[in-house]
Structure formats: C-alpha cells, structure tokens
C-alpha positions as CSV (number, residue, x, y, z in Angstrom):
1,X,34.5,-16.3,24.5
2,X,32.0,-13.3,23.6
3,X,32.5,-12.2,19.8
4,X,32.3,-8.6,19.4
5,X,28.8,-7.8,18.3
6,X,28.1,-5.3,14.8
7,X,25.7,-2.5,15.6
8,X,22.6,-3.8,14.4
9,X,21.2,-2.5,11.1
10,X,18.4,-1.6,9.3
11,X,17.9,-3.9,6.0
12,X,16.6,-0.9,4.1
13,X,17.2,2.8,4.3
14,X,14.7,5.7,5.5
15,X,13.8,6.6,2.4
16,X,13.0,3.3,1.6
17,X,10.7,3.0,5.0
18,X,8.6,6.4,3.8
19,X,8.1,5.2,0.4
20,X,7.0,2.1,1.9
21,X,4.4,3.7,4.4
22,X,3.3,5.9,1.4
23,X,2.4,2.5,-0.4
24,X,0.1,1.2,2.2
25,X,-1.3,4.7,2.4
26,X,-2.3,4.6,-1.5
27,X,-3.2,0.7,-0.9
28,X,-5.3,1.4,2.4
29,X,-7.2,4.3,0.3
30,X,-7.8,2.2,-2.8
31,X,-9.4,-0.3,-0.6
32,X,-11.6,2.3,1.6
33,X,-13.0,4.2,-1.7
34,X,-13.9,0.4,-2.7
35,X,-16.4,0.1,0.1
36,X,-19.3,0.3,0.6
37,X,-22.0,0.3,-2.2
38,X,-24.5,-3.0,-0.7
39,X,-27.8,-3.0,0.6
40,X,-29.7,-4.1,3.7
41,X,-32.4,-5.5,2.0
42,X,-31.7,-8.4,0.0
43,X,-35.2,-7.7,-2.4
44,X,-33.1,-4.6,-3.7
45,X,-30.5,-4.6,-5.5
46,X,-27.8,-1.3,-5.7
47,X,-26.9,0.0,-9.2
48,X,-24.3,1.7,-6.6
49,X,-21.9,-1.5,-6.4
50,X,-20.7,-1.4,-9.9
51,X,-20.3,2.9,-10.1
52,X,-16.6,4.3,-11.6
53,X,-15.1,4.8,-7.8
54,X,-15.6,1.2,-7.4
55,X,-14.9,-0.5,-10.3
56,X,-11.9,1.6,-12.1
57,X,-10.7,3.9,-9.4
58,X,-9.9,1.5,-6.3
59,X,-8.3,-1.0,-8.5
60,X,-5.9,1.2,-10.1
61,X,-4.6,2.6,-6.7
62,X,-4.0,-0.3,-5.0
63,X,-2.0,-1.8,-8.2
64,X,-0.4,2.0,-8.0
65,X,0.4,1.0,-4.5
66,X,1.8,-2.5,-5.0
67,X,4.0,-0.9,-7.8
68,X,5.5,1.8,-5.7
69,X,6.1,-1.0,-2.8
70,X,7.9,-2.9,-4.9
71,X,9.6,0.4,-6.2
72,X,10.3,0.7,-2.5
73,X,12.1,-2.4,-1.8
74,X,14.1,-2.7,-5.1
75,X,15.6,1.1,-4.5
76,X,19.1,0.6,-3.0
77,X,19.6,3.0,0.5
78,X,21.1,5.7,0.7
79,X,24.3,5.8,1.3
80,X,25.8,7.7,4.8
81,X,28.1,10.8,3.4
C-alpha cells in the first residue's frame, strides 16, 4: 500500500532564498575587488598587492556577506496568510 505523499516543501522561505542570493552577491564582489594586483615579471615587485581595496575593503564584504548568510538561514519564513 502507497501512503499518501505531502506536497513537497521548501526548507526555507522566499525571503530567505533572496537574502541568501544577496550574500553571495556581496561575497562574489568582495572576492572580485580582491583581484588582481600581481605582476608578470617576477624581478618586480607591485606596491599594488597591498593597496586599501585589497587589504581592508574585500575582507570586510565578504565577512559582511558570511554575516547576512547566516542572517539568512537563522530568519524563520514567512508565514502563508
């Protein structure tokens, strides 16, 4: 005998989902301002590596974007009125 089977459901709520895809925006951005900065020659050596984008900037979104992940999962749905 077949049980009846639950409609399938989502573990988190749509508003949980865009907060979530907004995190990995602010993560994906911290990591692209953090690149670059090298050079092809290894004789010279860029100042450009350790500049304020790099070294304060980047870091401080991504941990911005691990916070409002976590923010993201820890939010309770919304319930349906």
């Amino acid at each position: 005998m077949k049980k009846a089977s639950s409609p399938k459901k989502f573990l988190f709520g749509k508003r949980n989902y865009r907060i979530l895809f907004i995190s990995f925006l602010i993560i994906s951005s911290g990591f692209i301002l953090m690149a670059g900065g090298g050079s092809q020659d290894p004789n010279y050596f860029n100042e450009e590596i350790f500049n304020f984008r790099r070294i304060r900037i980047s870091p401080t979104l991504i941990l911005i974007g691990f916070g409002v992940a976590i923010y993201s999962i820890l939010t309770k749905k919304n319930s349906a009125k």
